[in-house]
Structures are given as C-alpha cells and as structure tokens.
KEVO-161952 format. One line per 2 residues: for each residue x, y, z of C-alpha. Coordinates in Angstrom, 2 decimals, always signed. Layout:
N
X/Y/Z  ...
***
This chain:
574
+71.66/+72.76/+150.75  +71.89/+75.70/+148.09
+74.79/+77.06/+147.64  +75.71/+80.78/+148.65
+75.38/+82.98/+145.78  +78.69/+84.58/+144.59
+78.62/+88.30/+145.79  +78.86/+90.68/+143.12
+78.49/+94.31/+143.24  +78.36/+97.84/+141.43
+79.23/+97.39/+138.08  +79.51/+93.66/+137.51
+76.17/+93.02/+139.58  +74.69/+95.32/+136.62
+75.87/+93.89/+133.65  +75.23/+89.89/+134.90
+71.40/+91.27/+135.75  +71.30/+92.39/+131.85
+72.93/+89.01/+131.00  +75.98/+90.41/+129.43
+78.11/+88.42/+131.55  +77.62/+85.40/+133.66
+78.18/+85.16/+137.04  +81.08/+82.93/+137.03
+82.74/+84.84/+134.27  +82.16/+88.20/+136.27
+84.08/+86.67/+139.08  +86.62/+85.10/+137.05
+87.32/+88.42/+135.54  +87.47/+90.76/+139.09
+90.19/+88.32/+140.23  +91.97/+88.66/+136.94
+91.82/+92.26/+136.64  +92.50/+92.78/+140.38
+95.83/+90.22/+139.73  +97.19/+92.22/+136.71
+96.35/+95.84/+138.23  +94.08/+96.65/+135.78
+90.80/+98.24/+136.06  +87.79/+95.91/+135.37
+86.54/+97.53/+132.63  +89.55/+97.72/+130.66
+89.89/+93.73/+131.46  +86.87/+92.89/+130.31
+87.62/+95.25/+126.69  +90.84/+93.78/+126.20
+89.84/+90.20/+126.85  +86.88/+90.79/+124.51
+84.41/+89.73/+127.10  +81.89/+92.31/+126.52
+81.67/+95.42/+123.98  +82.95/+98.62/+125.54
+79.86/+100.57/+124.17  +77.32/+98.26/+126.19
+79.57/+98.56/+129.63  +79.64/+101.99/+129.32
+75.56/+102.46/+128.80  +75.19/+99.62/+131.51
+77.14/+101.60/+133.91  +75.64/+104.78/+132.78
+71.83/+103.83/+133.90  +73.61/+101.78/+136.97
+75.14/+105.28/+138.33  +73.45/+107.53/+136.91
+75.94/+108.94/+135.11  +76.09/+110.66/+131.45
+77.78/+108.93/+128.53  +79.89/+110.93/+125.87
+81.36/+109.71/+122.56  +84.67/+110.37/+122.33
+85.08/+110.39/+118.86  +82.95/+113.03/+118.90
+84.72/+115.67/+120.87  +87.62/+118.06/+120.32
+91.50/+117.02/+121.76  +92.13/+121.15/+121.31
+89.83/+121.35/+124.01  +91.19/+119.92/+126.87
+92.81/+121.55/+129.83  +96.23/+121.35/+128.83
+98.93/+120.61/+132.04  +96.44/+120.80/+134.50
+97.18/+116.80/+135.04  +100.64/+115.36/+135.03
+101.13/+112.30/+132.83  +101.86/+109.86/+135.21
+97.98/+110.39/+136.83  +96.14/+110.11/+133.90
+98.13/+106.56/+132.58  +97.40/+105.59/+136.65
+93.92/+106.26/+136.90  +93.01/+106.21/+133.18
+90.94/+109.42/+133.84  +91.32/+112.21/+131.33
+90.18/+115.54/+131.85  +88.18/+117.02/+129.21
+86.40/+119.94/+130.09  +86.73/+122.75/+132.98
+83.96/+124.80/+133.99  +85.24/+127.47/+136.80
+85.50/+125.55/+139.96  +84.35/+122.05/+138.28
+86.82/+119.64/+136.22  +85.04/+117.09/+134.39
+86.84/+113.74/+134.27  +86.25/+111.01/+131.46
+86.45/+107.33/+132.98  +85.28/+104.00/+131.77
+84.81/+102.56/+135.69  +82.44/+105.23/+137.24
+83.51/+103.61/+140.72  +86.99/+104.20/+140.24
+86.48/+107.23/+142.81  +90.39/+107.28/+143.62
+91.02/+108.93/+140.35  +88.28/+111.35/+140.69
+90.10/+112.30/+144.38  +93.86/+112.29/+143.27
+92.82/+114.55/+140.88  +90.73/+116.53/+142.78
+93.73/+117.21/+145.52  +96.61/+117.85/+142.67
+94.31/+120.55/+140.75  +92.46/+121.55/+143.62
+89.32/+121.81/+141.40  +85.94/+119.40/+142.53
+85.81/+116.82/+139.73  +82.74/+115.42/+138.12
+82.36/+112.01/+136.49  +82.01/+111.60/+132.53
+81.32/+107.83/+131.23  +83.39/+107.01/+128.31
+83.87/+103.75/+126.02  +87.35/+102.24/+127.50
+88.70/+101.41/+123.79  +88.16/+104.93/+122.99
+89.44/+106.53/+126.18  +92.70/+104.35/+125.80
+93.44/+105.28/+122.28  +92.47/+109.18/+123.40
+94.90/+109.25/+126.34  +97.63/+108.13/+123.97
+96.77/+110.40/+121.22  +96.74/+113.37/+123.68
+99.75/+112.49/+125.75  +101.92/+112.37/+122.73
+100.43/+115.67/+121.20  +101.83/+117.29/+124.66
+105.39/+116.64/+123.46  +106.47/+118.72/+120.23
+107.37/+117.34/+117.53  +110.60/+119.79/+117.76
+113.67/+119.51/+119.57  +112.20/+122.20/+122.57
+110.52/+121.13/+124.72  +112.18/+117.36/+125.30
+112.95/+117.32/+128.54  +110.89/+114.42/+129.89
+113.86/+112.50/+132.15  +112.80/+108.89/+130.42
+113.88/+110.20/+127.58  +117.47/+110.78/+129.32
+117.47/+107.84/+131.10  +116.80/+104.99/+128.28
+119.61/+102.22/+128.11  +121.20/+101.81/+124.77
+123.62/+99.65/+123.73  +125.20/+98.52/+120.62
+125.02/+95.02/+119.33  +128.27/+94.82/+119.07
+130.28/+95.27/+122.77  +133.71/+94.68/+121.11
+134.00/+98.30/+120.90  +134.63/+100.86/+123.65
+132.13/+103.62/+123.94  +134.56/+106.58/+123.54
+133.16/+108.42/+121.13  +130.12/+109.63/+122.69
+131.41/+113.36/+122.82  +132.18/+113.80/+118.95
+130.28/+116.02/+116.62  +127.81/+117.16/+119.37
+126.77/+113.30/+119.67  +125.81/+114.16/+123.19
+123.69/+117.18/+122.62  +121.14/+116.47/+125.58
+118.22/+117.67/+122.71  +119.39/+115.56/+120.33
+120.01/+112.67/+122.25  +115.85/+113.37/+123.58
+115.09/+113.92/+119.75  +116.22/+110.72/+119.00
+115.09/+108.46/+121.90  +111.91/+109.81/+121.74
+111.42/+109.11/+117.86  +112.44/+105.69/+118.55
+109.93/+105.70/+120.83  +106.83/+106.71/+119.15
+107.78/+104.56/+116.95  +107.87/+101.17/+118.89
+104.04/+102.74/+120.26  +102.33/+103.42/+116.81
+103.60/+99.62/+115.32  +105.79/+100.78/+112.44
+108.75/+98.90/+111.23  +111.10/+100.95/+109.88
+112.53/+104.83/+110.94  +114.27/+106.99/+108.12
+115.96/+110.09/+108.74  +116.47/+111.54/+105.58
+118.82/+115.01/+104.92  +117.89/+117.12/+101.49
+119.85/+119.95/+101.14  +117.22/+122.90/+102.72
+114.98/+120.41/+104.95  +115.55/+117.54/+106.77
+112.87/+114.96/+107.73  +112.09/+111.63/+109.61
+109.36/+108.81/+107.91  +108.12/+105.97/+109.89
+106.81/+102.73/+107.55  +103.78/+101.51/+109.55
+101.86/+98.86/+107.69  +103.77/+98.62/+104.70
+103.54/+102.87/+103.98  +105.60/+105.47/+104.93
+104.07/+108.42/+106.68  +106.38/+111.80/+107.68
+106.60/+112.19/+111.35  +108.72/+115.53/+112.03
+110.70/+117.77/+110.09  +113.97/+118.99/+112.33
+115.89/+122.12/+111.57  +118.23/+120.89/+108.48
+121.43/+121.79/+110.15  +120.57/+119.08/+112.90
+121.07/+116.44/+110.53  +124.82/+115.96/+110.99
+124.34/+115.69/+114.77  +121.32/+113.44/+114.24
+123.63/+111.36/+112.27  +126.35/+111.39/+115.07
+123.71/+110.34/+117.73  +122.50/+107.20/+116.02
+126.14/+105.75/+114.61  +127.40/+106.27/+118.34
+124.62/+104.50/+119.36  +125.05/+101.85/+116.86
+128.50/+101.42/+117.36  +129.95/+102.66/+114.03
+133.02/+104.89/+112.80  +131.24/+108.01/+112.78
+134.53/+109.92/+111.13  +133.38/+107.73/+108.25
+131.16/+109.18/+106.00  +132.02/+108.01/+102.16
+130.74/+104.42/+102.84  +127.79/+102.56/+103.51
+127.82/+101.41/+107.39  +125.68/+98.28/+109.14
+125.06/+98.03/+112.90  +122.44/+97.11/+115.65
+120.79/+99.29/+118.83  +119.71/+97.09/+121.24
+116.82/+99.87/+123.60  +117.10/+98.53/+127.10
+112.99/+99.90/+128.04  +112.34/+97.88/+131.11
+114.43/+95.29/+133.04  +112.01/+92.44/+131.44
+111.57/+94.08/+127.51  +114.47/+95.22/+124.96
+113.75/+96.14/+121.32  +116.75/+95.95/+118.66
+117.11/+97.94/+116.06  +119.31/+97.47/+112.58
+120.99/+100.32/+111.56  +121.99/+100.77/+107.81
+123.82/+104.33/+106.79  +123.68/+105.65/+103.07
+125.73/+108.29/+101.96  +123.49/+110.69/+99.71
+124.39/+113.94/+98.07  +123.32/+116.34/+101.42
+124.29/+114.13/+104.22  +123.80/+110.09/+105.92
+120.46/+108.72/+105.33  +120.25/+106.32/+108.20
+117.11/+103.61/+107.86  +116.68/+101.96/+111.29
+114.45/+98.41/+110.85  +112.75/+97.83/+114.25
+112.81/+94.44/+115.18  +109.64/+92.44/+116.67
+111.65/+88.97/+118.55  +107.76/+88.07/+119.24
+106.61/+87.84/+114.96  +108.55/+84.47/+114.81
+106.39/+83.05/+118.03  +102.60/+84.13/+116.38
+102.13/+81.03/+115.07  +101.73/+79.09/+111.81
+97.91/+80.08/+111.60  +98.67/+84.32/+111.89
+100.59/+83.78/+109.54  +97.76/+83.90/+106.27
+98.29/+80.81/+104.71  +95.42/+79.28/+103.22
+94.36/+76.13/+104.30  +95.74/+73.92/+101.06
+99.28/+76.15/+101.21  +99.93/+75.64/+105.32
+99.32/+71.74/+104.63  +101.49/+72.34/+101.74
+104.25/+73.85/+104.29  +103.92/+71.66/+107.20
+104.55/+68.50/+105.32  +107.35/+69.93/+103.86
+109.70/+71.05/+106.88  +108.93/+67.90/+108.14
+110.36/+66.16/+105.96  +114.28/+64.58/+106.63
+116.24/+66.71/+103.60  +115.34/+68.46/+100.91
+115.37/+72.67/+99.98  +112.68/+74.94/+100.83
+112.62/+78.70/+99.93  +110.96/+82.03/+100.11
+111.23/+84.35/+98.30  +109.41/+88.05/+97.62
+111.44/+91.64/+98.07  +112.49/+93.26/+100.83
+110.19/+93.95/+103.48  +107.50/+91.29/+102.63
+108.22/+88.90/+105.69  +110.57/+86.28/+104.42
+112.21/+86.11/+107.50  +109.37/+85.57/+109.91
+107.95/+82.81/+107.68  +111.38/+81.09/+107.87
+111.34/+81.31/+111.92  +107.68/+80.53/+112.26
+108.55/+77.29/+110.29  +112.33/+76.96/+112.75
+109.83/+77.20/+115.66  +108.04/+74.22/+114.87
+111.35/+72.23/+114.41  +112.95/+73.64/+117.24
+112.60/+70.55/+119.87  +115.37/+69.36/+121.98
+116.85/+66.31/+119.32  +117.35/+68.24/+116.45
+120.11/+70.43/+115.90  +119.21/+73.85/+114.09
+121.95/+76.48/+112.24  +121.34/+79.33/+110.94
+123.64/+82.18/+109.14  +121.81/+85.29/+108.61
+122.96/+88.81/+107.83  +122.34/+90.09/+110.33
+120.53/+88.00/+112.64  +117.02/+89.90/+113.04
+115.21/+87.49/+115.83  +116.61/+85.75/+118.83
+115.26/+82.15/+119.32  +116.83/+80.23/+122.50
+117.92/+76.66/+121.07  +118.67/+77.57/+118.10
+122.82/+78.38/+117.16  +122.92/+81.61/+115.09
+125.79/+83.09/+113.32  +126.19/+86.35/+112.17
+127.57/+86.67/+108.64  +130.61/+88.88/+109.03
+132.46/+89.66/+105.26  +134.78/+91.81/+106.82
+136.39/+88.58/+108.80  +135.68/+86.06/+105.61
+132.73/+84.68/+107.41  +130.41/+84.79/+104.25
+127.29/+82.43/+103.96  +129.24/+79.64/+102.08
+131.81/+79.93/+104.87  +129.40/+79.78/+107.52
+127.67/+77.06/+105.60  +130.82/+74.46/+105.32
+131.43/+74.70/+109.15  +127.59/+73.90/+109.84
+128.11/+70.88/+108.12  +130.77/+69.54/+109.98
+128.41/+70.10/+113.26  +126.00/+67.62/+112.52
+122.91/+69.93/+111.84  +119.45/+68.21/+111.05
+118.11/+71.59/+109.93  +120.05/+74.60/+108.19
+118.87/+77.95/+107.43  +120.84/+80.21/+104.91
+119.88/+84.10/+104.88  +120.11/+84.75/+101.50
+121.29/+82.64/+98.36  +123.37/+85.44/+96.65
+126.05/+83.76/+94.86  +126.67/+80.55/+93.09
+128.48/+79.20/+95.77  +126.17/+79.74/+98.69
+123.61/+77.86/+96.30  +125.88/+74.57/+95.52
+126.83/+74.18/+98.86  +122.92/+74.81/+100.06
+121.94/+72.06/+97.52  +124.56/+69.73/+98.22
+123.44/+69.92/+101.72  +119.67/+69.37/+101.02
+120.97/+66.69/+98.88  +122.98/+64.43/+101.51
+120.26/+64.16/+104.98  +119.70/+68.27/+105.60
+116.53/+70.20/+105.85  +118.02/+73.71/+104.30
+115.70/+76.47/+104.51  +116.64/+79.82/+102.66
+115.38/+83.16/+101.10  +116.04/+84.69/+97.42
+115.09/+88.00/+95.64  +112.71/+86.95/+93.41
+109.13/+88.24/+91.83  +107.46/+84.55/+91.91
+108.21/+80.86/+92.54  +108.81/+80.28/+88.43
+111.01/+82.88/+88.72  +113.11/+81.40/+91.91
+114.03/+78.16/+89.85  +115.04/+80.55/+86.43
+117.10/+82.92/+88.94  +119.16/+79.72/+90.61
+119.61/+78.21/+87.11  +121.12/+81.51/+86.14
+123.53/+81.76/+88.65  +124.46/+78.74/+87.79
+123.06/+75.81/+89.71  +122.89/+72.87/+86.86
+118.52/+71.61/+86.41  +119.38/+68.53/+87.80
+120.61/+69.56/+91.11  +117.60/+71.84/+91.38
+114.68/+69.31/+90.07  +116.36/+66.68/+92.72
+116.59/+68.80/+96.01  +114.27/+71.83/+96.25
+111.19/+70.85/+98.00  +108.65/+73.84/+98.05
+108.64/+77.67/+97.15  +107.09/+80.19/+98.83
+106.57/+83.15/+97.28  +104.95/+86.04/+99.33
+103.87/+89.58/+99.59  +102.27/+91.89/+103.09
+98.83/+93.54/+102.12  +97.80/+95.96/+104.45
+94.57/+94.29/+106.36  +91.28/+96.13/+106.26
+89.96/+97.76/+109.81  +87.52/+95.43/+111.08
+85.51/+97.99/+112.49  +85.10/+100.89/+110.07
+86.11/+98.72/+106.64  +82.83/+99.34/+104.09
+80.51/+97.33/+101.59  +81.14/+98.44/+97.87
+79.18/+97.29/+94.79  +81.44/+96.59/+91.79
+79.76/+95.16/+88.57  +79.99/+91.46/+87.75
+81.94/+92.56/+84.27  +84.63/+94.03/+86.69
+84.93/+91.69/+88.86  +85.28/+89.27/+86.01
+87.93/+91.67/+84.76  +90.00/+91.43/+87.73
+90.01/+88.02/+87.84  +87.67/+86.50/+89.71
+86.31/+83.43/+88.48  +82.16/+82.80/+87.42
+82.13/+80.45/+90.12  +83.50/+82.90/+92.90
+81.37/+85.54/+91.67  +78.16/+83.11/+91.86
+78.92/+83.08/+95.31  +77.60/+86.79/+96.04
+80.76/+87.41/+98.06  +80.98/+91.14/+99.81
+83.88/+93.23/+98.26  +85.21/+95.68/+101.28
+86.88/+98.66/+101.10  +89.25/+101.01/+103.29
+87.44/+103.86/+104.55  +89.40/+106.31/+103.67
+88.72/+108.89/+107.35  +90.03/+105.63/+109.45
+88.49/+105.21/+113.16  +90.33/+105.46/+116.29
+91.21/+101.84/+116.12  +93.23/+102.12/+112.71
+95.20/+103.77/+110.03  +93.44/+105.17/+107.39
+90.58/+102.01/+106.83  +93.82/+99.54/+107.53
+95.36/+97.61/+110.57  +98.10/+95.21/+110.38
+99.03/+93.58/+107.53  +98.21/+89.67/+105.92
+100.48/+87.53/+103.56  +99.62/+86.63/+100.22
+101.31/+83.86/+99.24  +101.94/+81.61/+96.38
+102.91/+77.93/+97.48  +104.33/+75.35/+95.04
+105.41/+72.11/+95.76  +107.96/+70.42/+93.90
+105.97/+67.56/+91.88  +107.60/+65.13/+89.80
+105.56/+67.10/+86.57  +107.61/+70.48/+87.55
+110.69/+68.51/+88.24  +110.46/+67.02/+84.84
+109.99/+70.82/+82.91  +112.84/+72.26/+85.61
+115.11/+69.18/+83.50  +114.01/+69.98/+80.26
+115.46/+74.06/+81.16  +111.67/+74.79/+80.53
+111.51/+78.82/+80.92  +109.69/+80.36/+83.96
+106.20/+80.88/+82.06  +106.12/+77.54/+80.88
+106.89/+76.62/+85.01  +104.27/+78.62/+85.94
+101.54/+77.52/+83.73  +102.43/+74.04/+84.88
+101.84/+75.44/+88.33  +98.32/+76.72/+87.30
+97.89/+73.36/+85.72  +98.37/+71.51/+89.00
+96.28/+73.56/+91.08  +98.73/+76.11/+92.82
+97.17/+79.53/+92.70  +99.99/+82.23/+92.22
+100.04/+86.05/+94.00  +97.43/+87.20/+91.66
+95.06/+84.68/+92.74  +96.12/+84.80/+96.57
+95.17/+88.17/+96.41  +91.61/+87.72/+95.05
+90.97/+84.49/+97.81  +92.06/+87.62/+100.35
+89.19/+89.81/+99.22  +86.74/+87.75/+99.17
+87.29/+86.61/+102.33  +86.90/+90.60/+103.05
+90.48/+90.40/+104.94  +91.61/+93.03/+102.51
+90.45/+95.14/+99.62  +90.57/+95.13/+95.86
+92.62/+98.51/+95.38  +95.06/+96.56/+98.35
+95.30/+93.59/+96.14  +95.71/+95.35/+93.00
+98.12/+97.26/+94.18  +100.81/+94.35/+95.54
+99.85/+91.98/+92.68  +99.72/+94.02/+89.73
+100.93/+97.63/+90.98  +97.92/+99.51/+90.22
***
C-alpha cells in the first residue's frame, strides 16, 4: 500500500517542486515555525535551510508577485508613522512606498495576507504586496525602527523605555536617592535606558559617556572599535551622571574618586543583562564606561572559541590535569575571562568543587561558588584565596595575579593537589614568566607549577558575505611573514570591504582569538631556572614548535577568517 503523500501547499509545495527543500524537511520546518510563532520564511533563513534570495524568487513566480532588493532602495522614503511599531515587528511587513489610495507593503511570506489586512484597516489605505529577501527585510525593519527615535533627548517617550526594571548589584543599599541632582528627569532616565538599549541590539560591549568641557558625547565599542552614537546637550552630563550612579548603586555626592558598581536590566521575566559600571573623574565632569556583560560567551563552547587545532589539544590536556598553574594573559578587553570560563565549564561536573575570586564577578555559572573581591572589607584575592583552601577546592580560579602575594599563595596552591587558573597583564607568554619573576615569585616555584600560557588577542572577523579577494605580491607576503611553504600553497588573502553590507560593520562581524599557546616543557622549565630573559624564552618557544601572536595572526588570514591590515594591526600595531 503507498503511503499518502504529505500535503504541502503555497509556498513550501513550490520550493520542494524546484528541489530546494525536501519534503520531509518542508514539513519538519512548518511545524517548527508554526511552534515558535515565526513565519516560515524567516524559519527557514534563520535555520539556514535555504538562501533567502532563492525563497523570495521561488515565491515570486509561485504568486506572481514582484521582487525588490532592498539594499537598493531609499529608508528616507518610507511613509513615516503611518504604521505603529508594534505591527510591523508582528507581521514583519514594512511599508515602503504610498501611491494615493495604494500602500505598498514589503513581506518575505506573500501568503501572510493578515499583515496585508491589519494594515489595511489601521491606515485605511488598500495595500499591495512587495516580495523582499527576509535577511534583508529583518535588518531593514530594525534599521528603520530605530531611525524613528532621535538620537536627542525629545522625542523619548516610548513607555518601555519608562517601564524597564533596574536594579543594582548590590541590594545592601536603600534606593533613596533616586530624586537627587535631577536623577529622575523622566528624559534622562529615557535617554539612558534607551542607549543601553541600542546597545544590547547592535552587539557592542562597552558604553562611554564622556563630558569635554563644550560637548558631551556617548561611544559604543562594537567589535573591538569605538563608534560615536549621540552627542547630548553638554549641560546634561551632570544629570546623565546622576542617572547611571543611582542606578548603579553608588554615592553620587561623590565626585573626587573613582567609583565601581553593577546594573543588573531586568528586559523580560526570562532575560536580564548586567552591566559594570566604572566612574572616572576627568577635568569637565564623570566619565562613566559601562562593560555590558554577555552570561551566554562562557557557554559557546571550546571550538568558538579560535583555537587552532594543536593549541585546543594543548588546553584540554592541560585543565585536565590534577594540579598545576594555567594562565592567560593579553590586555584588557581581549577575552581573558571568557577563555577562563569556557575552560571552568568543562570542569564544572557535580564531584569537583570549583572557586573562583574575581573582581568583579562578570559571568554567572550555577555550580560554581564565586566571590566577589571586596578591598574595602579586606577581602583581597590573597584573602579570598587562603579561605578557598581551607574548603577543599579541586579547581581555583584567581582574577588577576597583581601582587606578590596573590602569586605565592596561587603557586603554592598549584603546587600541593589544585588546578589554579588565573589571568595577568602581559604582552606575550615569555613575558608572563619575566613579569611573575619580577614581582617576585623565585624560578623554581614557577618552572615547577605553571602548566600552560595563553596568551591572546580579539581580531575583528571578516563579513562572510561581502569580505573581498586581494592580490598582494609574493615579496610582501614574504615580508609579512608568511613562510615559502604557506605561500606555495596559493592561499586567498581577504580583505574588509570597506562600504560593509547589511549583514555587518564596515567588511567585519564578530570578532576571533589569536592566540599563542605554550606548554610548560621540561626544555622551558630548564631556561625559566637558569633566569633565562624573556627573548631567550621565546625563541625556545619557536624552537619547540609554539607559534606566537605574530604567527597566529598569519594562520588567521590564510584561513581568510580575517584580514592582513586586521592582523597587522593587533600583532604589530600597524
């Protein structure tokens, strides 16, 4: 008996007839769609099933219906509050063009005909159908959303923006302050939530609001560079100020010293985002840096991280072993902290015990105990340190080795049954062992319990879909670095282009590590006793095998992950 085929229709029906699907898939992917409440178009983009390009010419000759590039067309253009906000996120339906009595609407799913009514009864206009490539239509409906609200304190008064639930990390505190120094200016308050905000949607990691003494300005870092997002009056910045140490719990009458806090941004019942706040004084005012922090970059994975294949064996053997030191090191910013946690993740299993002391804590894991290093109390790393070792940990993870004593009571720990794990300010892994021998830390102590160094830098990562071929001569290419044999490979050198697409930031999206990975060998053990200097460690490095930044850098480009003028300028600075 033959089985009843699986009914399909519209849409789906077309694009298994021109094989871009199978049946089974199609089917799969209705139900999926239909269970997350999600168009099934947009499913089938996100999941990468099938290109949004060839959906949206399969459903053109399917229904008859023209296709438009949206790259292509002018945001100044569209009928401006004609549609509230909440219809077009809904229906993903933009409207891009009016015509007298005729509004024509830019979908992805020409059967989604419930848009093209809702629409039709809130503008009272007849609506016509435009096919558009989902990807594209996404990004649009964000871009033009956002350019609706100014970029100025006026016209804030969208009531999310009033209704957002912030609290401060620390709840020790009562919340009595909110009414000083206009801290409660409903604009203000708007101002700030919103730039928040944006900045959680566009990926960046860090906010600054700056004061200079006739402007005033706010920068968001996204992807390692910081880009200026709005210029407020200059007389706002005090209140600005105000708003974001209330919010952050700190003195706010205090203005002479530097201040530390936390925002934890309540934006659903399910999702939070914290914040660190750091204040500076400066010569016109509080420069306030807020670092957004991502409690999902410690759960990507080992693999996401950019390790090469020889370093991440490297790794994993070494924070499996029972004791010894491992550290990272690199400057601020370059993602020491989510290379420690990627590596506590792996550990963290219900037998062993993990610590960690961290200042301040910047991701939550469940199972693991974490301490926040208070110096105002006496709870300094060493402190924090001595009373983890009198719970019994199997695995310990230290911060930041600033001091001599942090370091002797790390090693001694490494030394007697503990995995330590920590993080130092440091150029490269040569440099690490010349730093801690500085301090003080006698060769012996270092040659018998450090493990591996990690050394590491964030290149930005070239846009997959606009990055571009570039011929450079063999004589510079052998200039940079690369070696004969590399270079007999005919490898493609990429670079950024420099207009961008929709899908990224000028050429760029996301960043990669670079790392340098050196394992401990008896060899580099016996030059750390001899006091050998950090060259002399790093040409034994070389001499074993271990590539250092430089040469991470290069493997990165010709793997066409990043580009030359990227690499040059985290390596070398150029």
């Amino acid at each position: 008996m033959a089985s009843e085929p699986i009914p399909l229709s519209g849409l789906a029906r077309r694009l298994v007839e021109e094989d871009i699907l199978d049946a089974d898939t199609a089917v799969a992917a209705s139900d999926e769609a239909r269970k997350k409440g999600v168009a099934f178009v947009t499913h089938l983009v996100q999941s990468g099933l099938a290109d949004s390009r060839t959906i949206a010419l399969s459903a053109s000759e399917e229904f008859g219906v023209p296709v438009i590039d949206l790259s292509a067309f002018d945001l100044d253009s569209i009928p401006k509050d004609l549609v509230g906000e909440s219809l077009i996120r809904q229906h993903s339906a933009l409207p891009l063009i009016r015509r007298g009595a005729r509004l024509f609407v830019a979908v992805s799913d020409p059967t989604n005909l419930q848009a093209l009514d809702e629409i039709k009864f809130h503008t009272g206009v007849n609506t016509e159908t435009i096919l558009v490539e989902d990807d594209k239509l996404q990004a649009v409906i964000e871009q033009f959303l956002s350019t609706q609200e100014d970029d100025g304190l006026g016209d804030l008064d969208g009531d999310e923006l009033d209704d957002l639930d912030m609290e401060a990390f620390d709840e020790t505190k009562a919340d009595d302050d909110e009414d000083v120094s206009g801290a409660d200016d409903t604009p203000i308050v708007r101002f700030v939530n919103k730039m928040l905000l944006d900045a959680i949607k566009t990926g960046a990691s860090d906010i600054h609001f700056e004061p200079y003494e006739k402007t005033y300005r706010v920068r968001f870092r996204t992807d390692g560079i910081l880009h200026e997002m709005s210029a407020p009056p200059a007389n706002l910045g005090t209140r600005l100020a105000a708003r974001l140490k209330v919010m952050a719990e700190l003195d706010i009458s205090e203005r002479r010293v530097p201040q530390d806090g936390r925002i934890k941004m309540k934006l659903s019942k399910t999702r939070a985002i914290d914040f660190r706040v750091n204040t500076l004084p400066t010569l016109w005012g509080e420069k306030i840096v807020l670092r957004i922090l991502d409690p999902s970059s410690a759960k990507m994975g080992i693999d996401a991280l950019g390790f090469e294949e020889d370093q991440q064996a490297l790794l994993m053997d070494a924070i499996h072993r029972p004791q010894g030191m491992i550290l990272v090191t690199g400057p601020t910013g370059s993602g020491k902290t989510v290379t420690l946690y990627t590596g506590l993740n792996i550990l963290n299993t219900a037998e062993r015990n993990i610590a960690t002391a961290e200042d301040p804590v910047e991701i939550n894991l469940e199972g693991i105990n974490q301490v926040n290093v208070n110096t105002r109390v006496g709870l300094d790393f060493a402190s924090a340190l001595r009373a983890f070792l009198r719970q019994d940990p199997d695995v310990v993870m230290v911060g930041e080795i600033r001091d001599i004593e942090t370091a002797e009571i790390a090693i001694k720990a490494a030394q007697t049954g503990h995995m330590v794990l920590s993080t130092l300010h440091t150029n490269s892994a040569a440099e690490t062992l010349t730093r801690l021998r500085n301090m003080g830390v006698p060769a012996f102590n270092l040659a018998t319990s450090v493990n591996l160094i990690i050394a590491q830098r964030l290149a930005r990562r070239l846009c997959a879909s606009c990055k571009q071929v570039i011929d450079v001569p063999k004589e510079t290419l052998l200039a940079e670095g690369f070696t004969e044999e590399e270079i007999a490979q005919n490898f493609e050198v990429f670079e950024a282009n420099s207009n961008g697409c929709d899908k990224c930031n000028e050429g760029y999206k996301g960043r990669v590590g670079i790392y340098e990975v050196v394992k401990i060998t008896p060899e580099i053990a016996r030059l750390i006793m001899e006091e050998g200097n950090s060259m002399q460690l790093a040409e034994q490095a070389r001499k074993l095998g271990y590539n250092d930044l430089r040469r991470g850098g290069l493997r990165k480009v010709i793997q066409g992950v990043t580009s030359l003028a990227e690499a040059n300028r985290m390596t070398t600075g150029h």
